[in-house]
C-alpha positions in Angstrom: 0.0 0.0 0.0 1.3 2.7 1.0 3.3 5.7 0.8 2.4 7.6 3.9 2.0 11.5 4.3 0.2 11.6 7.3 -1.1 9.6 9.5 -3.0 10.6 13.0 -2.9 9.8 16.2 -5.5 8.4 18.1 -4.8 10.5 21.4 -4.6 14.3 22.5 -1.1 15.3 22.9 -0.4 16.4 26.1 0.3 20.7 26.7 4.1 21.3 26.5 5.4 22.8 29.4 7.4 25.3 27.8 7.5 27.3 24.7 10.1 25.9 22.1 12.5 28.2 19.8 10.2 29.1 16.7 12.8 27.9 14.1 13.0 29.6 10.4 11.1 28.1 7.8 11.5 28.4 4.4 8.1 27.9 3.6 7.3 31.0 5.6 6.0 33.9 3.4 9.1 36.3 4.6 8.3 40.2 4.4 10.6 43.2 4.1 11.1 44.8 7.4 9.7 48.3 7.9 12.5 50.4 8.3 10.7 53.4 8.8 11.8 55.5 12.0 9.0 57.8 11.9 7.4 57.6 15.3 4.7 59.9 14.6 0.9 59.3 14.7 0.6 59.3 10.5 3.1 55.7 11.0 0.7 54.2 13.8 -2.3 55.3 11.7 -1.4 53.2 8.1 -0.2 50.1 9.9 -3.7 50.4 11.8 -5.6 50.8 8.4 -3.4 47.8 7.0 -4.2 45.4 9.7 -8.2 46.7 9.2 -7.7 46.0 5.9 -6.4 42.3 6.3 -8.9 41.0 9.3 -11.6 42.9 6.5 -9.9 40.2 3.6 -10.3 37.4 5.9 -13.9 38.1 6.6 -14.5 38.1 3.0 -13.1 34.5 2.4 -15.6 31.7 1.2 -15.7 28.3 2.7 -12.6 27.0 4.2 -11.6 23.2 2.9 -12.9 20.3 5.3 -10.2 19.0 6.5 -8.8 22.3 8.5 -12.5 23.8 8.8 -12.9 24.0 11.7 -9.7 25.2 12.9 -10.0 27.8 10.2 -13.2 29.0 10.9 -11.5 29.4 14.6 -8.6 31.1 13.4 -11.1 34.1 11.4 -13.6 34.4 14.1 -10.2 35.6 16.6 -9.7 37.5 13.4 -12.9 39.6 14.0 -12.3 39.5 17.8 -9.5 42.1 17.2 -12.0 45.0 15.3 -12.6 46.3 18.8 -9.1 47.0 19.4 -8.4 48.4 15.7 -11.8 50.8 16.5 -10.0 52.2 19.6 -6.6 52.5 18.3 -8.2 54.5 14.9 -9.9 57.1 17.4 -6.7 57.8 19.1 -5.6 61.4 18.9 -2.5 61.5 21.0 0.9 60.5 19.0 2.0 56.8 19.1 5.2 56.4 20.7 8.1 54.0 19.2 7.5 51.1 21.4 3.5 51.1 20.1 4.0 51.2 16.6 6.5 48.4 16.9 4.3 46.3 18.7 1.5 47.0 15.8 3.9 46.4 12.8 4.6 43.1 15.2 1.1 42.0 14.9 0.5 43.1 11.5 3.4 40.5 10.6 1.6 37.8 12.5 -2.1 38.5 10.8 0.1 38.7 7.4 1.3 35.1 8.3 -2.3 33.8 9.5 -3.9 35.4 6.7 -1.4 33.3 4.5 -2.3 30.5 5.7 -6.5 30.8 5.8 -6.7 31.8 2.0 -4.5 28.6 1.7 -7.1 26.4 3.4 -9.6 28.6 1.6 -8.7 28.2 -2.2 -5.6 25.4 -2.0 -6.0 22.2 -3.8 -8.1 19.9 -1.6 -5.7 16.9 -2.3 -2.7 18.6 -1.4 -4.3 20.1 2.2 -5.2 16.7 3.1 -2.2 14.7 1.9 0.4 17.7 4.0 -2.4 17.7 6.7 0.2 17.6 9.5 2.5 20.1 7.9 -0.9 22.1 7.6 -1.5 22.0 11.2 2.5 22.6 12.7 1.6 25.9 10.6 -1.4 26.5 13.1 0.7 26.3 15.7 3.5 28.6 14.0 -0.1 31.5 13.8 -0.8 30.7 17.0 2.4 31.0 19.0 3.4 34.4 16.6 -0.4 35.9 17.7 0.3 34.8 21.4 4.0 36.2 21.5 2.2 40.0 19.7 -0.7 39.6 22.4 1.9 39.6 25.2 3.4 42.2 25.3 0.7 45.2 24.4 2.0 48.4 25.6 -1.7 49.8 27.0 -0.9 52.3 28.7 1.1 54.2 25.6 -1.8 53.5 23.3 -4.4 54.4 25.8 -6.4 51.2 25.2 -9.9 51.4 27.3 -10.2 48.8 30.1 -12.8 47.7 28.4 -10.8 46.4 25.5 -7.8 45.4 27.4 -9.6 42.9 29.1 -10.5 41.4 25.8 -7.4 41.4 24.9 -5.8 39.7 27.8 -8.6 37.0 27.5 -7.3 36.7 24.0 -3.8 35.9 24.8 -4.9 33.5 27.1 -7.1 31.6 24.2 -4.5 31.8 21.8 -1.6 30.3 24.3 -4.3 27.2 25.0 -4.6 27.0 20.9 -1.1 26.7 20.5 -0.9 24.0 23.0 -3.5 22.1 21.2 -3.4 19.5 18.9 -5.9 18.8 16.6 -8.1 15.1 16.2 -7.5 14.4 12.7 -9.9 12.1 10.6 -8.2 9.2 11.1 -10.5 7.1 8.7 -9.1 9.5 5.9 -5.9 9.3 6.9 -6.2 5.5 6.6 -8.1 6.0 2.9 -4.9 8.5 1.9 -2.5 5.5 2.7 -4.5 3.4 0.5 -4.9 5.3 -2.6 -1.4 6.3 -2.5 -0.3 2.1 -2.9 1.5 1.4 -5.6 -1.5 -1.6 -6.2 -4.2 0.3 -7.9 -5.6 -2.7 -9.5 -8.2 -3.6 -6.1 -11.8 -3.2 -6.4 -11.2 -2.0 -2.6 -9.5 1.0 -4.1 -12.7 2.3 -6.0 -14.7 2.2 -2.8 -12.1 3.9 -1.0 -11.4 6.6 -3.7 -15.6 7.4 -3.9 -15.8 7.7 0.1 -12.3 10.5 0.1 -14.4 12.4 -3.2 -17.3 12.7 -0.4 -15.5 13.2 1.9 -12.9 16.2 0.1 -15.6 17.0 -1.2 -14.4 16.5 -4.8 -17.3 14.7 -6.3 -19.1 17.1 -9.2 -17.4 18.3 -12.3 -17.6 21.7 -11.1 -15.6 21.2 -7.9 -13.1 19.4 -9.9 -12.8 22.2 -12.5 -11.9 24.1 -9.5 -9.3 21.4 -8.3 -7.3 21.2 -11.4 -7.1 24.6 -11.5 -5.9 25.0 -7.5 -3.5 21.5 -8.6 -2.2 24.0 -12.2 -1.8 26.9 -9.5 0.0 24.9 -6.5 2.9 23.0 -9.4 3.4 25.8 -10.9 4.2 27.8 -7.1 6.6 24.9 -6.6 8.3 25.1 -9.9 9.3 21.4 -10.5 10.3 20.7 -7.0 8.5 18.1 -4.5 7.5 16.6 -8.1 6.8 13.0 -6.6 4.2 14.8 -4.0 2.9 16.7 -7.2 2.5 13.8 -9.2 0.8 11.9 -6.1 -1.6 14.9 -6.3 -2.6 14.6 -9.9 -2.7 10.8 -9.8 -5.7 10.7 -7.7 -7.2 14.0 -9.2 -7.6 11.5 -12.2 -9.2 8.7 -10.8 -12.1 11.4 -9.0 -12.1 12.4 -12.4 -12.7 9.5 -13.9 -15.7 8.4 -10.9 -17.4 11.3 -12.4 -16.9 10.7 -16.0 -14.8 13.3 -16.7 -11.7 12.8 -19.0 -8.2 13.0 -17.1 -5.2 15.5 -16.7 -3.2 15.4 -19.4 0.1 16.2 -17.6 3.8 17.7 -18.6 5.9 18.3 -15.0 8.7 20.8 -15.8 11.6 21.2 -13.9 12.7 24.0 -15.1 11.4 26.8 -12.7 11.1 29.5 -16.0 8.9 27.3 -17.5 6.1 26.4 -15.2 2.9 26.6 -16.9 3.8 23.7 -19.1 1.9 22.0 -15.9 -1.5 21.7 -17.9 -0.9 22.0 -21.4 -2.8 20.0 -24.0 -1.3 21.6 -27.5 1.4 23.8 -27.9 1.1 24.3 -31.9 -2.8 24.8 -32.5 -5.2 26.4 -30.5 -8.3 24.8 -30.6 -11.7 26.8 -30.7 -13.3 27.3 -27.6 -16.7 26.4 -29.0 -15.1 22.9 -30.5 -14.2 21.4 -27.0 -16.6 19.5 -24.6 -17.1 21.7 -21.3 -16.6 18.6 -19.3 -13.5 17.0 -21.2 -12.1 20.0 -22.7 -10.9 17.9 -25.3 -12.3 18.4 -29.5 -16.0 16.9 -29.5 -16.3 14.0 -32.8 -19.7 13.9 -31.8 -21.3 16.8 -30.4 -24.9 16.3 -28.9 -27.5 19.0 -27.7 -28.9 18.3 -24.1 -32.5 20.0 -23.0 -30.8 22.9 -21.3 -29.3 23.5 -24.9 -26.0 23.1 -24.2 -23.5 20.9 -26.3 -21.4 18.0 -25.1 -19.1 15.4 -26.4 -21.7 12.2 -26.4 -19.8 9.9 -24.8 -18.6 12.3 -21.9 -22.8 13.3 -21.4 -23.7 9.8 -21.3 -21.6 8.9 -18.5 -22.6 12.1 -16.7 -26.3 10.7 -16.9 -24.9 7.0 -15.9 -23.4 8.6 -12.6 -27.1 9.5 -11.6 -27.0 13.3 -12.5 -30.1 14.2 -14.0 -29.0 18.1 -14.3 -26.4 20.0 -16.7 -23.0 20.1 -16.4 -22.1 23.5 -17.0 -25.0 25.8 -16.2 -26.2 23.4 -12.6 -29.7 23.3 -13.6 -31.8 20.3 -13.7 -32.9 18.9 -17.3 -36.4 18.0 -18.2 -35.3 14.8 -20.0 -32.1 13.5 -20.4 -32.6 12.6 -25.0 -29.9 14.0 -26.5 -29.9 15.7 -29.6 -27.0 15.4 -32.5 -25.2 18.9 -33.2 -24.5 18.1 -36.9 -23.9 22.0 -37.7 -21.5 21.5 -34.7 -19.9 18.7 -36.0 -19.5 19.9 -39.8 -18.0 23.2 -38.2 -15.1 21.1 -36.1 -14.8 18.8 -39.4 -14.3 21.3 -41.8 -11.8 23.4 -39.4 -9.9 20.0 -38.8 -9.6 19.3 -43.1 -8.2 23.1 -42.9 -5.8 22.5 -40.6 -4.3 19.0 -40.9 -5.7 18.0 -37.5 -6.8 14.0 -36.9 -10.1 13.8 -34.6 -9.1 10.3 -32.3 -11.3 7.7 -33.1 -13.8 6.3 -31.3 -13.3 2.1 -30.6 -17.0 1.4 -30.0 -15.8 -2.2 -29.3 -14.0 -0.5 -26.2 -17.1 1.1 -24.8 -18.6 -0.2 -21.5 -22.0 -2.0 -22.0 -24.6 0.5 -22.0 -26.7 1.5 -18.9 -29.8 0.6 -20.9 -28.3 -3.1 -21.5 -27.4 -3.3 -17.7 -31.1 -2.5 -16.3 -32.7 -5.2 -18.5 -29.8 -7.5 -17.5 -29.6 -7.4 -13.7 -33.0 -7.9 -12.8 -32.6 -11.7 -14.8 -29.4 -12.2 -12.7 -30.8 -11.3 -9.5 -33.1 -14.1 -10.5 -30.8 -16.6 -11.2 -28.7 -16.3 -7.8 -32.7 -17.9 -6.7 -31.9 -20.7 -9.0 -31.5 -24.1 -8.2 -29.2 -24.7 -11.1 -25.4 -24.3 -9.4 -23.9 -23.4 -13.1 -26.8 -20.6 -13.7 -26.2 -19.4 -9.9 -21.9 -19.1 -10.9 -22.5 -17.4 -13.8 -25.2 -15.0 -12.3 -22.6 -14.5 -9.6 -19.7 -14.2 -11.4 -21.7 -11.4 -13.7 -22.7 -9.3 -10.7 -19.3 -9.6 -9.5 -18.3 -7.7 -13.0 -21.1 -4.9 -13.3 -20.8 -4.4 -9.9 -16.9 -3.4 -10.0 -18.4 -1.0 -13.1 -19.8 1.5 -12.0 -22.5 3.1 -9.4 -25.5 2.9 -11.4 -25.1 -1.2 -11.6 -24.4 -1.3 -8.0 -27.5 0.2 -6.9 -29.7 -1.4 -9.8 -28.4 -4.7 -8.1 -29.6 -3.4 -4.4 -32.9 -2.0 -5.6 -33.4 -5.3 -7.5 -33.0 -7.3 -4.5 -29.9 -8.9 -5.2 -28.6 -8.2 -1.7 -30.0 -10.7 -0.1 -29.1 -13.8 -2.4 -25.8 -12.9 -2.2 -25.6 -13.2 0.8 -27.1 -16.8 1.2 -24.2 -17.5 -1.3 -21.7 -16.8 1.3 -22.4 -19.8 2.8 -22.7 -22.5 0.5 -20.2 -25.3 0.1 -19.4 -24.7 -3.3 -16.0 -22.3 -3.1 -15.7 -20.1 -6.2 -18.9 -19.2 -5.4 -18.3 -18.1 -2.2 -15.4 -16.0 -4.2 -17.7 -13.8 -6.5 -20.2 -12.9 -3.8 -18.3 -11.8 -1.2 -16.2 -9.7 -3.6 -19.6 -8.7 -5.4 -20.6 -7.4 -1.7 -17.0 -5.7 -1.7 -18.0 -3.9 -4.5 -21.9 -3.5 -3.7 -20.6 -1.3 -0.3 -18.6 1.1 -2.2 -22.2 2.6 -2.1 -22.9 4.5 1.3 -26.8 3.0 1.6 -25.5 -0.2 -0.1 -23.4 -0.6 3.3 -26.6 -0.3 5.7 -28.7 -3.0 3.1 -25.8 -5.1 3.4 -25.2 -5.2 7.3 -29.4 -5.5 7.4 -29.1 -8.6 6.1 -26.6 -10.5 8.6 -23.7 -10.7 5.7 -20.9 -9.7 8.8 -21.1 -12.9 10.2 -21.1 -15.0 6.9 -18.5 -12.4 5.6 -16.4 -13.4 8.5 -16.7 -17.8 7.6 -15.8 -16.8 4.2 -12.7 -14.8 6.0 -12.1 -18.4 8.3 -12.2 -20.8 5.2 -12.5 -19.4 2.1 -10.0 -19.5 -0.5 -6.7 -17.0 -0.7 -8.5 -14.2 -2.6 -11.8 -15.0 -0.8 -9.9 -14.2 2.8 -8.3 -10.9 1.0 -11.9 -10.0 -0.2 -13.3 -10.6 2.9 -10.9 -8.4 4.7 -11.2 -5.3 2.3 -15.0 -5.7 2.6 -14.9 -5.8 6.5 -12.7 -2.7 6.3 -15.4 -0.9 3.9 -18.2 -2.0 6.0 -16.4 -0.5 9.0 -17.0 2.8 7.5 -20.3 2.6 9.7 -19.9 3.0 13.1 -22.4 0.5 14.5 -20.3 -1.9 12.2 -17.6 -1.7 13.7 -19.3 -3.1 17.2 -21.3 -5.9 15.2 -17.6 -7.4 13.6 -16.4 -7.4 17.2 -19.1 -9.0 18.4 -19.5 -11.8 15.9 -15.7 -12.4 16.3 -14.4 -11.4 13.5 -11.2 -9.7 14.9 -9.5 -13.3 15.5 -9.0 -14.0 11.6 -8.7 -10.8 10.7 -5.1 -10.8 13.2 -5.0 -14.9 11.9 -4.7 -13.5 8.1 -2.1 -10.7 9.3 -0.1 -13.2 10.5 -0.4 -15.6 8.0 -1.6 -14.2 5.1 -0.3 -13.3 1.7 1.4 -9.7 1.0 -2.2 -8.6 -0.2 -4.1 -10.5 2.7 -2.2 -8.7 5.2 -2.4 -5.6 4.1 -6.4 -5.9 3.7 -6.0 -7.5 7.5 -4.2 -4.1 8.7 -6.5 -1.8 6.8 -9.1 -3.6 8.6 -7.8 -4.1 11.8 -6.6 -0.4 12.0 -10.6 0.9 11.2 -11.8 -1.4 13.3 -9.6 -0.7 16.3 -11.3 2.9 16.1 -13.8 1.1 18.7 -12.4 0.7 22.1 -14.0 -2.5 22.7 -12.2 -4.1 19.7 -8.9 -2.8 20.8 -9.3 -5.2 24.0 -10.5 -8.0 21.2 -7.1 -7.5 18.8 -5.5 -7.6 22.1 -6.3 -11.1 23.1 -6.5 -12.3 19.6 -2.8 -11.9 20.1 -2.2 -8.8 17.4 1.0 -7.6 18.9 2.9 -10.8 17.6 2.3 -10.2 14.4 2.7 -6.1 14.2 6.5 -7.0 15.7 7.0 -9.3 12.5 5.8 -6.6 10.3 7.7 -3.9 11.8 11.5 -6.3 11.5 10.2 -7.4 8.4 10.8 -4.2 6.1 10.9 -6.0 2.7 6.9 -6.3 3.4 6.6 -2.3 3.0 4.1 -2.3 5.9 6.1 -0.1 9.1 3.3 2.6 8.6 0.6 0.2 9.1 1.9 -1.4 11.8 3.1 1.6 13.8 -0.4 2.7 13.3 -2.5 0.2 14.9 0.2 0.5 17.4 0.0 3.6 18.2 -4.2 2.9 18.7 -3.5 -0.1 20.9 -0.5 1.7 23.4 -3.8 3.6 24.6 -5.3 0.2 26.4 -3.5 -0.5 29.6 -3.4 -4.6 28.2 -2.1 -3.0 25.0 0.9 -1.1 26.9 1.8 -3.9 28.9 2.1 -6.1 26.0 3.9 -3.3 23.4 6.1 -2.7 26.5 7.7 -5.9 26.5 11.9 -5.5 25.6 11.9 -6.7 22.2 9.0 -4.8 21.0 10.8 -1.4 23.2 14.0 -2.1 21.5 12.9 -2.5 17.8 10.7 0.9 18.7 14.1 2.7 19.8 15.8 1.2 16.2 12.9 3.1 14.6 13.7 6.5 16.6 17.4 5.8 15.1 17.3 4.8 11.4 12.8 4.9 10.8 11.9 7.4 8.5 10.8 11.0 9.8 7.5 9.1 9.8 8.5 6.3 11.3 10.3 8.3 14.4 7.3 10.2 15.0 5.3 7.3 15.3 7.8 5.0 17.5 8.5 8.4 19.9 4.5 9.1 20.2 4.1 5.2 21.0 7.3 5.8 23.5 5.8 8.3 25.0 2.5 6.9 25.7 4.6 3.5 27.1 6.9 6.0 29.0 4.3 7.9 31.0 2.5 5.6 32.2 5.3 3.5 33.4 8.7 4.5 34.3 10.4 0.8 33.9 9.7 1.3 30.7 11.3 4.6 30.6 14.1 2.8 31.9 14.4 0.0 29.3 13.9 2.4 26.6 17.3 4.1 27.8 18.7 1.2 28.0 18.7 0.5 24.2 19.7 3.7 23.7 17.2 6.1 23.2 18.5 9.5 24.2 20.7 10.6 22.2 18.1 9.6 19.6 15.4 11.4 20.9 17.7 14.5 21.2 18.5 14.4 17.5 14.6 13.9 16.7 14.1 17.3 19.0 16.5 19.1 16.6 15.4 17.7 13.2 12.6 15.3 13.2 8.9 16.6 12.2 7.2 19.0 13.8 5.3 16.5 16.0 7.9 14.2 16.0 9.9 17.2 18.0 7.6 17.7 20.5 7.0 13.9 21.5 11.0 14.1 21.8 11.0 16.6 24.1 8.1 15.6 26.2 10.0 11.9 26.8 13.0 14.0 27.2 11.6 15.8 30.1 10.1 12.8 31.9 13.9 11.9 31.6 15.2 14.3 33.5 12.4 14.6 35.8 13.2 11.1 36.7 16.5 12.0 37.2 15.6 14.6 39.3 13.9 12.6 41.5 
């Protein structure tokens, strides 16, 4: 699977006792200092109208991106806490003295920096805010600790601030030193989903599921919020200029498969490293510019057959019909619903973009209709006979019924919810369970691919398939246990799911397969285990089932590619007192401190946050953590690991010396 960005932690972080040195960062925005030695009231008065003018641009921003919403929204509201202050300092009519005007260039560089940073989370590319999520939120804490250093030292008395206001403002200082102390929950289902999509393996009907449920939930699911995507994507390679292109290319790869759930045609792509040519980033011709009029508004590629829809707009046919097969039932471009979805052939259209195309030597691509998907019209007279014939009592009719859902199921949404609404649900389901083993195979993976869809998910648990899932996962074949697996994890998605696979014991194969398994089975296994350990119950369950065995293996056994995973579930489990006491054996503590030595940054700021959940609630294991070495580890992770990564350093660095102390 997986190459990780970010992944969360299961735990608040505890407050640090001491503000740390704010280090220089290059990706700071940097500003000329005002050298202005004017102490006069005319120098107080601009830098007052500039800051007005900056809490007025954050007012105006739209919606903030969903992954740092809410800490955004937080960040603008203490934005419009400060008008107060700005109203008073405006009405002054005394001069400003030195010390004032430097403090208010001081916190018009800090709501510079935060103002940065919310237009950022405001207009960025979705994609990229959630796959640097944790670099993201260290620069939350960068706002908050350069607005809490400005808010402590206002000179009030020199600026004649009212009481009135002060007290505001000291209240403020006090918020904003508790925010910068704070770490934020993540979405720790999404930062599972991220790991996923970024594998290597793209070829898993889990992937599809997994890649519909992060469009929801980026909120990257229409044609017009992907319009607005590429262009944020075009914007952010061509700030970064050909550098970080592996993260850029991450970025675009799964812009194209969103694209391609909602039928739109992917991003043709041209990375440049060469930081004077950057807008190569989206180009599709560099020798003929195509009329606008030619191209379809939702491929922007030529149209070969232009069609007229009821809202008289004109599309490329293909690219409309598998707008309509993706349940939208209104236009593309102008949003509005359609009174019927016929479409209409453009043939002036179409002569136009011919006869420009003979004029200048240009070759339409051809269309391989023997390529093309079966059509949505064949599919909903088709499923309803092979929902049928998983009744029959014919085993060959019943394995090719199967088989076939299996197939139109992995298609598309449309066929996934034809099968639901045609009952096909619940036969599947009794197919879990019979003797016959390649049967077994296609449902369970045709229910894999049935809960992709959100209400598909409910249908499926209504009907008791989490138990028979769970046989299939005991003694199915090797691609029937994987199956299994990825379709526990997608079920899992639901809350209430989560309980009912504990329950029915389902986390003892699941830890069987990651132990045993193939590469592929125990990856499904860890996805799985990792959602399900969400619930606290199930933590106790993996516990018993004897899950810490196995994460050891996969953790000394880097050839599998699965640290991340493992260090994950870990870093869940290390919150259960039975978990602790079995993560805090010595070999488990040692091959943690290896990871603090040579892991990746990722990989040291996982083994020091599970070190310092195993190190503050025991001090033995303080002490055997030492013992392999860990100190002058964590000290070099203080000065260069990740932001987090420092600050779980430095916390097991003072219960080091507190110890001492005592």
């Amino acid at each position: 699977m997986r190459d990780v960005t970010s992944m969360m932690e299961g735990t608040e972080e505890r407050e640090e006792n001491a503000a740390e040195p704010e280090p220089k960062n290059s990706d700071e925005s940097t500003r000329p200092e005002d050298d202005s030695e004017d102490d006069e009231e005319p120098d107080a008065v601009a830098v007052v109208e500039e800051i007005q003018r900056v809490i007025e641009s954050v007012v105006q921003f739209g919606e903030y991106r969903r992954i740092q919403r809410k800490e955004s929204h937080n960040l603008a509201r203490r934005f419009k806490h400060m008008l107060p202050l700005m109203e008073d300092l405006r009405d002054l009519h005394q001069p400003v003295p030195q010390n004032g005007v430097a403090w208010l260039k001081s916190l018009r560089d800090a709501l510079l920096f935060a103002k940065d940073l919310l237009k950022l989370c405001s207009q960025g590319s979705k994609i990229h805010l959630a796959l640097e999520g944790e670099a993201v939120m260290s620069k939350f804490q960068k706002v908050y600790k350069k607005l809490s250093r400005a808010f402590k030292g206002v000179p009030f008395e020199e600026l004649g601030i009212s009481d009135e206001v002060k007290e505001q403002l000291e209240l403020m200082h006090v918020q904003l030193r508790r925010a910068r102390r704070r770490t934020d929950t993540q979405d720790i289902e999404l930062a599972m989903d991220m790991m996923v999509v970024f594998s290597d393996e793209d070829d898993r009907n889990a992937d599809s599921a997994i890649i519909e449920r992060l469009a929801k939930k980026l909120e990257l699911h229409s044609v017009e919020d992907l319009e607005v995507e590429t262009a944020a994507v075009g914007y952010l390679a061509r700030e970064r200029k050909g550098q970080q292109e592996e993260s850029t290319q991450k970025i675009i790869g799964l812009l194209n498969k969103f694209k391609r759930i909602a039928g739109m045609e992917e991003t043709s792509v041209v990375l440049d490293n060469d930081p004077a040519m950057p807008n190569k980033m989206f180009e599709r011709s560099t020798s003929l510019v195509i009329p606008h009029e030619f191209l379809c508004p939702i491929t922007l590629e030529i149209m070969t057959d232009p069609v007229i829809v009821a809202s008289g707009q004109t599309y490329e046919r293909e690219s409309i019909e598998k707008w309509f097969n993706s349940n939208h039932i209104s236009c593309p471009k102008t949003r509005q619903p359609l009174e019927h979805l016929q479409l209409a052939p453009n043939c002036a259209l179409k002569n136009l973009i011919a006869e420009w195309c003979e004029n200048h030597n240009f070759k339409l691509p051809k269309i391989c209709t023997s390529c093309q998907e079966t059509s949505s019209t064949d599919n909903q007279e088709a499923i309803p006979s092979l929902v049928e014939s998983l009744w029959s009592i014919n085993l060959e009719h019943q394995r090719k019924a199967v088989e076939r859902i299996r197939m139109l199921s992995k298609e598309n949404s449309e066929n996934r919810i034809l099968v639901a609404e045609h009952g096909g649900i619940p036969p599947l389901v009794q197919l879990l369970s019979y003797p016959d083993s390649k049967i077994k195979e296609h449902a369970v993976t045709a229910i894999l691919n049935l809960s992709i869809d959100e209400g598909n998910k409910k249908l499926i648990s209504k009907e008791g398939a989490i138990p028979a899932i769970i046989e299939v996962l005991e003694s199915g074949s090797i691609v029937a246990k994987e199956n299994s697996a990825a379709a526990l994890f997608s079920l899992s998605m639901i809350d209430e799911n989560k309980e009912v696979v504990g329950m029915s014991d389902g986390i003892q194969p699941l830890v069987n397969l990651l132990q045993n398994g193939t590469v592929r089975g125990k990856k499904d296994a860890a996805t799985a285990l990792f959602s399900l350990s969400l619930n606290h119950a199930n933590k106790d369950r993996a516990i018993r089932a004897g899950i810490v065995t196995p994460l050891l293996g996969l953790l000394r056994d880097k050839n599998l590619g699965m640290v991340d995973e493992a260090l994950s579930i870990i870093l869940l489990l290390v919150l259960n007192y039975e978990g602790r006491q079995e993560i805090g054996q010595l070999p488990f503590i040692e091959t943690l401190v290896e990871f603090t030595r040579e892991g990746t940054p990722k990989n040291k700021e996982c083994a020091a946050s599970v070190l310092l959940e195993l190190c503050t609630s025991n001090s033995s294991f303080t002490l055997a953590a030492l013992q392999f070495g860990v100190y002058e580890h964590l000290v070099e992770i203080k000065e260069s690991g990740t932001n987090r990564a420092q600050r779980k350093a430095n916390a097991i660095l003072e219960l080091i010396s507190k110890s001492e102390q005592i």
